[in-house]
mmCIF entry with sequence, helices, sheets and N, C-alpha, C, O atoms, coordinates in Angstrom:
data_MODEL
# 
_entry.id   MODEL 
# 
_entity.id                         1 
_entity.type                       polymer 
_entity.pdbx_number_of_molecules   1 
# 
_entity_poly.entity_id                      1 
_entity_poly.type                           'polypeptide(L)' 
_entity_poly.nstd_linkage                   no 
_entity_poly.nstd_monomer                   no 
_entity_poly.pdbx_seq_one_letter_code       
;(UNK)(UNK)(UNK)(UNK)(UNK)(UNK)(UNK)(UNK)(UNK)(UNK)(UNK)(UNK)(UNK)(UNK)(UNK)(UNK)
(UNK)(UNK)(UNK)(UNK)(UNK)(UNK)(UNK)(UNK)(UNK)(UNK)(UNK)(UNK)(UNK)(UNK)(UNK)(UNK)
(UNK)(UNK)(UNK)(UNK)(UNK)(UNK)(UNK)(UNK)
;
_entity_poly.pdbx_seq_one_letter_code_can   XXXXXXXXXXXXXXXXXXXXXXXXXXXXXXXXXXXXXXXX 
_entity_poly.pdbx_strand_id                 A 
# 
loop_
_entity_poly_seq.entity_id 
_entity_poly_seq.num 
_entity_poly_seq.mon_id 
_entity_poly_seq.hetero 
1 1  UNK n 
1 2  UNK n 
1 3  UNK n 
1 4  UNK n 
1 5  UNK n 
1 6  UNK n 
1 7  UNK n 
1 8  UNK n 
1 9  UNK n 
1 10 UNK n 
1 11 UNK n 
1 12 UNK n 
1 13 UNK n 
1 14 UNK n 
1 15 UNK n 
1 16 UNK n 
1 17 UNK n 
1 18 UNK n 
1 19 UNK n 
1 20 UNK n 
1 21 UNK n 
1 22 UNK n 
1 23 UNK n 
1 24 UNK n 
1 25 UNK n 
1 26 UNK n 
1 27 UNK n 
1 28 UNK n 
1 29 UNK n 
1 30 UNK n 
1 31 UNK n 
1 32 UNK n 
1 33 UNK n 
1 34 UNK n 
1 35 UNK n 
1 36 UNK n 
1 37 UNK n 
1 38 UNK n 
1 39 UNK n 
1 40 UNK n 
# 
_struct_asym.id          A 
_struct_asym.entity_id   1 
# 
_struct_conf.conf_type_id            HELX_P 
_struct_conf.id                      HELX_P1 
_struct_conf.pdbx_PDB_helix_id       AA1 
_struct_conf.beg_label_comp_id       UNK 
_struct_conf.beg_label_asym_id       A 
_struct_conf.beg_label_seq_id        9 
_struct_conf.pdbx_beg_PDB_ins_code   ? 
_struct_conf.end_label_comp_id       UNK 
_struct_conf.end_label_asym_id       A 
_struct_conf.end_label_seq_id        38 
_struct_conf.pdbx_end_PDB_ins_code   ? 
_struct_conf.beg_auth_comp_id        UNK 
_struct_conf.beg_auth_asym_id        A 
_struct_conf.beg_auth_seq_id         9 
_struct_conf.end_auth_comp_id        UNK 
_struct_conf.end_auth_asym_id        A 
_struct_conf.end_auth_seq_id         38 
_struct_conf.pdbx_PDB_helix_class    1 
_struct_conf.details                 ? 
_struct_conf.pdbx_PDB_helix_length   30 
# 
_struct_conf_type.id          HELX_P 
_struct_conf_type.criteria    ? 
_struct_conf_type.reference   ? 
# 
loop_
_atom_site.group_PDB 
_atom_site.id 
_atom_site.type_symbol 
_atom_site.label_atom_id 
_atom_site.label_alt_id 
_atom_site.label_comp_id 
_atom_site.label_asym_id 
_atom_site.label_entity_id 
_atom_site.label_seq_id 
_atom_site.pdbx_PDB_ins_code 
_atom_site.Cartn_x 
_atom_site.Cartn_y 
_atom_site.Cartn_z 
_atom_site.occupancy 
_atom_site.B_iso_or_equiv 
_atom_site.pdbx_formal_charge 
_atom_site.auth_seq_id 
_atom_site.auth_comp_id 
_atom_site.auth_asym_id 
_atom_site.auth_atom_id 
_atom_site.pdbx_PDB_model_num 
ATOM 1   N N  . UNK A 1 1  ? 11.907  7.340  -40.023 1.00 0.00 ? 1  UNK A N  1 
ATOM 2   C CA . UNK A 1 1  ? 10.518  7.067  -40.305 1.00 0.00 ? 1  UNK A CA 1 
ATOM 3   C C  . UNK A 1 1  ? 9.682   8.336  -40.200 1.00 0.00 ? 1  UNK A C  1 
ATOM 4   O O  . UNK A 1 1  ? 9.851   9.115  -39.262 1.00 0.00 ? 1  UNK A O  1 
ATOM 5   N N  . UNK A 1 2  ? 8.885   8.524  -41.048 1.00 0.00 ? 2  UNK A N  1 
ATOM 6   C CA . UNK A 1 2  ? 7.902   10.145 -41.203 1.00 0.00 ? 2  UNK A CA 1 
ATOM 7   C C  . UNK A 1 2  ? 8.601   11.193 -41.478 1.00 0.00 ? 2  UNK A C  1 
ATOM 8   O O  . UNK A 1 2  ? 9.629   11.090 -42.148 1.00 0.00 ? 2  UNK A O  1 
ATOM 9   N N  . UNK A 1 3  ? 8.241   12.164 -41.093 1.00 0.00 ? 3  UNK A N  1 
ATOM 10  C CA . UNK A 1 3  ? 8.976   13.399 -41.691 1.00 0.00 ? 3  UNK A CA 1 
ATOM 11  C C  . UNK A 1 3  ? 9.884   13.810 -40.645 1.00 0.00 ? 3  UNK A C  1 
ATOM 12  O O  . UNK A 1 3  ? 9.915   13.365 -39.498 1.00 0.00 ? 3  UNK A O  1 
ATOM 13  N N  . UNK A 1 4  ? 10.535  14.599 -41.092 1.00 0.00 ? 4  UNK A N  1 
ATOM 14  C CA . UNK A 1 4  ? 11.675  15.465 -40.265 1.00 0.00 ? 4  UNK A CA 1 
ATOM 15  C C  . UNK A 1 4  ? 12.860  14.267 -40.498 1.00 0.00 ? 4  UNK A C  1 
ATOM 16  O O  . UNK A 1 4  ? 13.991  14.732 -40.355 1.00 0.00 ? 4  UNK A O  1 
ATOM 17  N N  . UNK A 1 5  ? 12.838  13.253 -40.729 1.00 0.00 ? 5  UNK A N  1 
ATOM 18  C CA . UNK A 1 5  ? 14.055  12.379 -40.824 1.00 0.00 ? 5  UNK A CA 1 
ATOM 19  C C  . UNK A 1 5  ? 14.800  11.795 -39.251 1.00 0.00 ? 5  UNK A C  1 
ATOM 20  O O  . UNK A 1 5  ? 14.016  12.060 -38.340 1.00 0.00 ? 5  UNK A O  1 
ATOM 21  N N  . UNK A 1 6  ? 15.357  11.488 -39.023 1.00 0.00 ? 6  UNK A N  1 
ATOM 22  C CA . UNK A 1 6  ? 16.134  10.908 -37.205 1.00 0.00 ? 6  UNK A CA 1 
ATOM 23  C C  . UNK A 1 6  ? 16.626  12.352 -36.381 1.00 0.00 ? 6  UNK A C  1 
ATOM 24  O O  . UNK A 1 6  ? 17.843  12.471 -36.523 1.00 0.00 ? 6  UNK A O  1 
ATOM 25  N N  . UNK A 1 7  ? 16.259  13.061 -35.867 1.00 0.00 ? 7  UNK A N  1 
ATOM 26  C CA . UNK A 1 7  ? 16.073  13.864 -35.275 1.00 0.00 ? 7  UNK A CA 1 
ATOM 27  C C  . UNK A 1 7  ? 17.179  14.173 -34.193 1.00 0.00 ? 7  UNK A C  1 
ATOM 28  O O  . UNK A 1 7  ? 17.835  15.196 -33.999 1.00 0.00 ? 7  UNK A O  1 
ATOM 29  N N  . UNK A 1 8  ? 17.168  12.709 -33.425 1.00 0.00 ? 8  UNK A N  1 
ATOM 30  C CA . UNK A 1 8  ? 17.976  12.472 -32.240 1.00 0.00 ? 8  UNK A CA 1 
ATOM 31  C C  . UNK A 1 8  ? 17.468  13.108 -31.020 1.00 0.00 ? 8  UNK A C  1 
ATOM 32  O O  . UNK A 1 8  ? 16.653  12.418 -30.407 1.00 0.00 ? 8  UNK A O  1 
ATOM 33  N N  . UNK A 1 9  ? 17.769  14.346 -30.474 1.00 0.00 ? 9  UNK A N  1 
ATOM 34  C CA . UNK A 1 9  ? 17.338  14.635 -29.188 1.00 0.00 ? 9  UNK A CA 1 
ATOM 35  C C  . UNK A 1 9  ? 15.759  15.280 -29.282 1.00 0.00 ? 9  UNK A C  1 
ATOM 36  O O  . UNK A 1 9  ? 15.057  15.422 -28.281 1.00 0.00 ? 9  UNK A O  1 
ATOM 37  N N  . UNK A 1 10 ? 15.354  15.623 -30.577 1.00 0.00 ? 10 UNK A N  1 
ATOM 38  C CA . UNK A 1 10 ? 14.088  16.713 -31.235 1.00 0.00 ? 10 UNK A CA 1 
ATOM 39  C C  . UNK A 1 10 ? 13.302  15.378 -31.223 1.00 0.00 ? 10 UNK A C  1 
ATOM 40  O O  . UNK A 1 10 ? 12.207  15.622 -30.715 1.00 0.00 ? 10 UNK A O  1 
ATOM 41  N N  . UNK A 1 11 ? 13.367  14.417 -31.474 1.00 0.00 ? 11 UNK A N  1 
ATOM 42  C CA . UNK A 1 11 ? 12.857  12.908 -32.258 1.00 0.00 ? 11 UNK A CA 1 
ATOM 43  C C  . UNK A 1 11 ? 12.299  12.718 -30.399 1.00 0.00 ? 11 UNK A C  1 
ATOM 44  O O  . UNK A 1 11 ? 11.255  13.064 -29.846 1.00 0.00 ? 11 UNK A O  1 
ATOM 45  N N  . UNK A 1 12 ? 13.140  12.246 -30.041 1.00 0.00 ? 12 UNK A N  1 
ATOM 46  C CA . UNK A 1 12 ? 13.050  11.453 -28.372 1.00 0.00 ? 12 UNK A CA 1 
ATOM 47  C C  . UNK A 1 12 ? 11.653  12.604 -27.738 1.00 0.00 ? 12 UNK A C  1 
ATOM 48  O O  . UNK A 1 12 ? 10.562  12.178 -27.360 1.00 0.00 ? 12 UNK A O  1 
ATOM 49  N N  . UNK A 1 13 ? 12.073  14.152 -27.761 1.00 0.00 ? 13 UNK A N  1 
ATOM 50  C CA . UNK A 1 13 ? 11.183  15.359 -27.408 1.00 0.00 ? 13 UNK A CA 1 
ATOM 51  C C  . UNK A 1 13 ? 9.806   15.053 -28.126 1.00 0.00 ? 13 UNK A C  1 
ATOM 52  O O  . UNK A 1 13 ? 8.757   15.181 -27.495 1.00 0.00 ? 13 UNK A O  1 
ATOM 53  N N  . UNK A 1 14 ? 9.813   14.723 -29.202 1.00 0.00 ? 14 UNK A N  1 
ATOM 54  C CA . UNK A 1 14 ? 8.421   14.907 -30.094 1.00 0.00 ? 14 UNK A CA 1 
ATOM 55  C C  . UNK A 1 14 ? 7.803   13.748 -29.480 1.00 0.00 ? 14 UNK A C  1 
ATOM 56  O O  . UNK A 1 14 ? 6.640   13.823 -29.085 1.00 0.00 ? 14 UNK A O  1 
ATOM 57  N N  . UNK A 1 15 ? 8.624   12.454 -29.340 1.00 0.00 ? 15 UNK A N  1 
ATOM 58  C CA . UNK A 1 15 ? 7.941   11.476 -29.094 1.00 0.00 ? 15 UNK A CA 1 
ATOM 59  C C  . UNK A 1 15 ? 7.215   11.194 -27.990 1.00 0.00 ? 15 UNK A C  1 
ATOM 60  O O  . UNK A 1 15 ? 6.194   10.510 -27.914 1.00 0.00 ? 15 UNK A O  1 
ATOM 61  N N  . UNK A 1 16 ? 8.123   12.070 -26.679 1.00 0.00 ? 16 UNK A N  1 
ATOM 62  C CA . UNK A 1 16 ? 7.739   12.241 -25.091 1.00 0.00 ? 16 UNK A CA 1 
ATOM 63  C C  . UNK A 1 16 ? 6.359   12.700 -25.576 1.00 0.00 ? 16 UNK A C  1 
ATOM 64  O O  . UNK A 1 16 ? 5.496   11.843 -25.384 1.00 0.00 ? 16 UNK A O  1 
ATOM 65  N N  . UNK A 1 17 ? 5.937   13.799 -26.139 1.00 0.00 ? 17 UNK A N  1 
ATOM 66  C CA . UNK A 1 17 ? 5.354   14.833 -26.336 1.00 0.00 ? 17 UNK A CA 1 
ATOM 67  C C  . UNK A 1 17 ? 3.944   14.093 -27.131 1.00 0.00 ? 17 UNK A C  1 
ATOM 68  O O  . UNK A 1 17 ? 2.779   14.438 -26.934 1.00 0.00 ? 17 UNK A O  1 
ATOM 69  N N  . UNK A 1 18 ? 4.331   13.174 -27.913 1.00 0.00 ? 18 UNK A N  1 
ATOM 70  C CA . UNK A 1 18 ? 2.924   12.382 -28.732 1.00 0.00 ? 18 UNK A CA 1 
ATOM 71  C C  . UNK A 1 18 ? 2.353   11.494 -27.335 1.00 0.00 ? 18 UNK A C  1 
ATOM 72  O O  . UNK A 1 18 ? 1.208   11.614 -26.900 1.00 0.00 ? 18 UNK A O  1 
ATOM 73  N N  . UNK A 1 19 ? 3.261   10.710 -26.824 1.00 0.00 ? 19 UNK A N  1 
ATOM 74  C CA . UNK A 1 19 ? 2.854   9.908  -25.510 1.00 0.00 ? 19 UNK A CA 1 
ATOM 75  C C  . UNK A 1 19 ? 2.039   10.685 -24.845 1.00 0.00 ? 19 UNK A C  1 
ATOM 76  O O  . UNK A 1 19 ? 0.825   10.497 -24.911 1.00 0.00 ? 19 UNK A O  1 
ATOM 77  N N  . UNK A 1 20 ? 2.623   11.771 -24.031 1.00 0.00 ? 20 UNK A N  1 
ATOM 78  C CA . UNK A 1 20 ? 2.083   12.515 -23.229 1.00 0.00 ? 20 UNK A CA 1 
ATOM 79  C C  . UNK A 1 20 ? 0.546   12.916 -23.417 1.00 0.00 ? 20 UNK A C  1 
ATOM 80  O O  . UNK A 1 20 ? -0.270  12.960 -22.497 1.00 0.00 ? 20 UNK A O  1 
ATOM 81  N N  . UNK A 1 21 ? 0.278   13.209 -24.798 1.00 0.00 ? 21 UNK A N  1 
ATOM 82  C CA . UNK A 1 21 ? -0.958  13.519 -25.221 1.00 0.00 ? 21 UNK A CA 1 
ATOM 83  C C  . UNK A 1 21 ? -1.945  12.750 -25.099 1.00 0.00 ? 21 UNK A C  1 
ATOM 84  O O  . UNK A 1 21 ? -3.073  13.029 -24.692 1.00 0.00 ? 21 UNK A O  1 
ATOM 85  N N  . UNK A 1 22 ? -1.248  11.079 -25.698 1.00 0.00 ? 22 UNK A N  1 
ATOM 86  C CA . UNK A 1 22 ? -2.157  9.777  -26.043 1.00 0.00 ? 22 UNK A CA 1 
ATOM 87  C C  . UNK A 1 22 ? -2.232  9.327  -24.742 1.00 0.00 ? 22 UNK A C  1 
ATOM 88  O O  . UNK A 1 22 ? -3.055  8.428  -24.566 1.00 0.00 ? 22 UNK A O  1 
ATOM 89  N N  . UNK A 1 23 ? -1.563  9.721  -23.716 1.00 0.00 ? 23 UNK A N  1 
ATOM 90  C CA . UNK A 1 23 ? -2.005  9.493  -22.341 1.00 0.00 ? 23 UNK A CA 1 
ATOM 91  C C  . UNK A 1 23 ? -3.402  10.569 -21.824 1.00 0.00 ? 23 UNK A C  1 
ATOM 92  O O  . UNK A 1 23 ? -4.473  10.276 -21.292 1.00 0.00 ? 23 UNK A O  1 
ATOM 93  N N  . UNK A 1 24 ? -2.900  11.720 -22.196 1.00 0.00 ? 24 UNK A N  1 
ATOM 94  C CA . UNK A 1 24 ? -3.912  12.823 -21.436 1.00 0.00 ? 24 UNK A CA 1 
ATOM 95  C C  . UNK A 1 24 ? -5.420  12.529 -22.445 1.00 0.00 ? 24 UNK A C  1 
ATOM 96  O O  . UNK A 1 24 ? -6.578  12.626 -22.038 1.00 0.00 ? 24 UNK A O  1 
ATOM 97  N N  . UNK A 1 25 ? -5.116  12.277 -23.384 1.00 0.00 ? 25 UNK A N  1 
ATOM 98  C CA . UNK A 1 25 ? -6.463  11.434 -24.162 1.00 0.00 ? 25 UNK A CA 1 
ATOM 99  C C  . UNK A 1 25 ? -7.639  10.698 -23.401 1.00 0.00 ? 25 UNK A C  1 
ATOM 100 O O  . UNK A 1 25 ? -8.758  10.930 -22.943 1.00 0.00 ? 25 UNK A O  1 
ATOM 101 N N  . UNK A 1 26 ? -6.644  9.585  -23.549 1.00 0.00 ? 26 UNK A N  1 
ATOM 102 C CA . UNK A 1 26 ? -6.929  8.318  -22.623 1.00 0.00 ? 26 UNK A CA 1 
ATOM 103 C C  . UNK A 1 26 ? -7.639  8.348  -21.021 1.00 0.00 ? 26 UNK A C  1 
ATOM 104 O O  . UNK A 1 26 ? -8.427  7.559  -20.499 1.00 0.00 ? 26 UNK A O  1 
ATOM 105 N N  . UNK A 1 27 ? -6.887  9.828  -20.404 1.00 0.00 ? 27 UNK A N  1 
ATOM 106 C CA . UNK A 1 27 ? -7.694  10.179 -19.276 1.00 0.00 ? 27 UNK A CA 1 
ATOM 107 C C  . UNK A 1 27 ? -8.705  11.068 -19.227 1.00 0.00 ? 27 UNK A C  1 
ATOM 108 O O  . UNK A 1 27 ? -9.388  11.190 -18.211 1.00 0.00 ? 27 UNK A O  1 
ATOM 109 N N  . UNK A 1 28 ? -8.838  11.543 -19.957 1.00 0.00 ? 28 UNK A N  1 
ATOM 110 C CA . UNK A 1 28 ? -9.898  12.470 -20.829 1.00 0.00 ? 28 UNK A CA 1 
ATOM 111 C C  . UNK A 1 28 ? -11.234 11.793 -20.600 1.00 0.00 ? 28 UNK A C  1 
ATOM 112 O O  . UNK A 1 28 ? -12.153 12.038 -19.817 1.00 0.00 ? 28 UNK A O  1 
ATOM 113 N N  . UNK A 1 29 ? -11.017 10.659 -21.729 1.00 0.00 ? 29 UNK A N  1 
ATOM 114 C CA . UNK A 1 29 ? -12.003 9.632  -22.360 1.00 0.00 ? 29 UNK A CA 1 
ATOM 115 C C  . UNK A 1 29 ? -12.452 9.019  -20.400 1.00 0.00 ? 29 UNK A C  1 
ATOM 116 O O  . UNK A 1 29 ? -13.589 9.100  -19.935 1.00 0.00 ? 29 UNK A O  1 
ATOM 117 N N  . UNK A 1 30 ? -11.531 8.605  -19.814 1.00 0.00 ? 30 UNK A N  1 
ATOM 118 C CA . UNK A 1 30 ? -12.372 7.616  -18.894 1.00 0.00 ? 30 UNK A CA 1 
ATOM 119 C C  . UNK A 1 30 ? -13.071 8.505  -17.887 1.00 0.00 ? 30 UNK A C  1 
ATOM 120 O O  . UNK A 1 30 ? -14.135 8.126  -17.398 1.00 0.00 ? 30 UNK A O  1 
ATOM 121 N N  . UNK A 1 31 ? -12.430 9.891  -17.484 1.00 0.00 ? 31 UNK A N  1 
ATOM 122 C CA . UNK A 1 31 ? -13.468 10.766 -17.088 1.00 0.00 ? 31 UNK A CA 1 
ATOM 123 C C  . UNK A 1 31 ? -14.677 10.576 -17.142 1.00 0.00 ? 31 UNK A C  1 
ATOM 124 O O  . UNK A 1 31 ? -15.477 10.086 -16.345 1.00 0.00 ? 31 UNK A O  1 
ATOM 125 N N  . UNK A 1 32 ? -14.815 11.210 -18.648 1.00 0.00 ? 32 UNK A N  1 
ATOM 126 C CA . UNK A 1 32 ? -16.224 11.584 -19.449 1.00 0.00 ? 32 UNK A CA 1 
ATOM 127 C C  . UNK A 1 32 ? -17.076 10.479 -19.143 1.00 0.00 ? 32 UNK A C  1 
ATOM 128 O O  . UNK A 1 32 ? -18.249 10.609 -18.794 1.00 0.00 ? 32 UNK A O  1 
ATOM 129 N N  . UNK A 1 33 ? -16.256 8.985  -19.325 1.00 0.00 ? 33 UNK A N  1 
ATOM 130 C CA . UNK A 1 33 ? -17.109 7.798  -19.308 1.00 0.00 ? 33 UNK A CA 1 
ATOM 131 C C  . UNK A 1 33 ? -17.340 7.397  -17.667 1.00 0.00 ? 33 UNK A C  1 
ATOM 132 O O  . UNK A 1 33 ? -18.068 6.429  -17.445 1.00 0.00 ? 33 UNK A O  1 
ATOM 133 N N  . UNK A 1 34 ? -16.813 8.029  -16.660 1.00 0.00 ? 34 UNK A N  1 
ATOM 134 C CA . UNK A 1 34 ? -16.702 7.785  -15.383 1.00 0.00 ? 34 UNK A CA 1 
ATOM 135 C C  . UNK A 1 34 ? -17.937 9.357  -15.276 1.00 0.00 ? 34 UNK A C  1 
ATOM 136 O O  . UNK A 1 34 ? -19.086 8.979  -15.048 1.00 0.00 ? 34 UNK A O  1 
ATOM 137 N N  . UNK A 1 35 ? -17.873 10.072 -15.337 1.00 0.00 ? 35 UNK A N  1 
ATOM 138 C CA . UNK A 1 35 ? -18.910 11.129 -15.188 1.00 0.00 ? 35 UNK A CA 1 
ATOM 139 C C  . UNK A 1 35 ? -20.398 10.823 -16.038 1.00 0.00 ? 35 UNK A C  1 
ATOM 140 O O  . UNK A 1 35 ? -21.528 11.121 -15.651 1.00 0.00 ? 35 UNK A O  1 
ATOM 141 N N  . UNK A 1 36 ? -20.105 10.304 -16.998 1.00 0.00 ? 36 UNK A N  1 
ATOM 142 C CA . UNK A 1 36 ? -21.178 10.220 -17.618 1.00 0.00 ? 36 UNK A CA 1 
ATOM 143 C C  . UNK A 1 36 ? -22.448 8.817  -17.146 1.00 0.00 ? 36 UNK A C  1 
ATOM 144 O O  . UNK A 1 36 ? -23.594 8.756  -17.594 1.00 0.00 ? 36 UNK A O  1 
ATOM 145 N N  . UNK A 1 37 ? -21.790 7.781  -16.112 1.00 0.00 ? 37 UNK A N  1 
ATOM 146 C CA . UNK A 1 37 ? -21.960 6.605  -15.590 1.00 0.00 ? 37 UNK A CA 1 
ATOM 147 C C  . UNK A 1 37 ? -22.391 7.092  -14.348 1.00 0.00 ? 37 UNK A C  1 
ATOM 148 O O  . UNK A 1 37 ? -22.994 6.227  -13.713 1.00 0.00 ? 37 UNK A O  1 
ATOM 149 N N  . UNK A 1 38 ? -22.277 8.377  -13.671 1.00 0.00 ? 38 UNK A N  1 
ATOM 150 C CA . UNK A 1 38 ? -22.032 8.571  -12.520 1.00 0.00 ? 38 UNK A CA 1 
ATOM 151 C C  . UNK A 1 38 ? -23.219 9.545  -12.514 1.00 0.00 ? 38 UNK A C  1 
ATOM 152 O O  . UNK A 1 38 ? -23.914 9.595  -11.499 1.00 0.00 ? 38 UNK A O  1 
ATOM 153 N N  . UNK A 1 39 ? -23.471 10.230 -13.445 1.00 0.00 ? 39 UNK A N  1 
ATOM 154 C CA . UNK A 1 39 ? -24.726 11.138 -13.685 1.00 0.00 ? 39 UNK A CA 1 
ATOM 155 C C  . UNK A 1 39 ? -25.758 10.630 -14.340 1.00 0.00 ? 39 UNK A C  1 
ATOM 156 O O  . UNK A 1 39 ? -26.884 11.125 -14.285 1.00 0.00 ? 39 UNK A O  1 
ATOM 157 N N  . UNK A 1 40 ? -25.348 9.229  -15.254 1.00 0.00 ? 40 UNK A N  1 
ATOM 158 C CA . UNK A 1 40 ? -26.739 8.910  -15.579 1.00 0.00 ? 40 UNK A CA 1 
ATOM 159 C C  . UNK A 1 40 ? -27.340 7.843  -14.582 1.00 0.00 ? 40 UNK A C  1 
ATOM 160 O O  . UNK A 1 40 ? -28.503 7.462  -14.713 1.00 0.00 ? 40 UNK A O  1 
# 
């Protein structure tokens, strides 16, 4: 599915690697919304 084709151990790495992000996102966002609640 998408590009690069089944990868195998590169595939599992990329994918850790998209998570990881859509997590650090996610804590990003409730910060901002936890600071921004907290200062206004």
């Amino acid at each position: 599915m998408g590009m690069g084709g089944a990868g195998g151990r590169d595939a599992e790495r990329r994918r850790r690697l998209i998570a990881s992000l859509v997590v650090l996102a996610m804590v990003l966002a409730a910060g901002a919304t936890v600071l921004s609640i907290a200062l206004g």
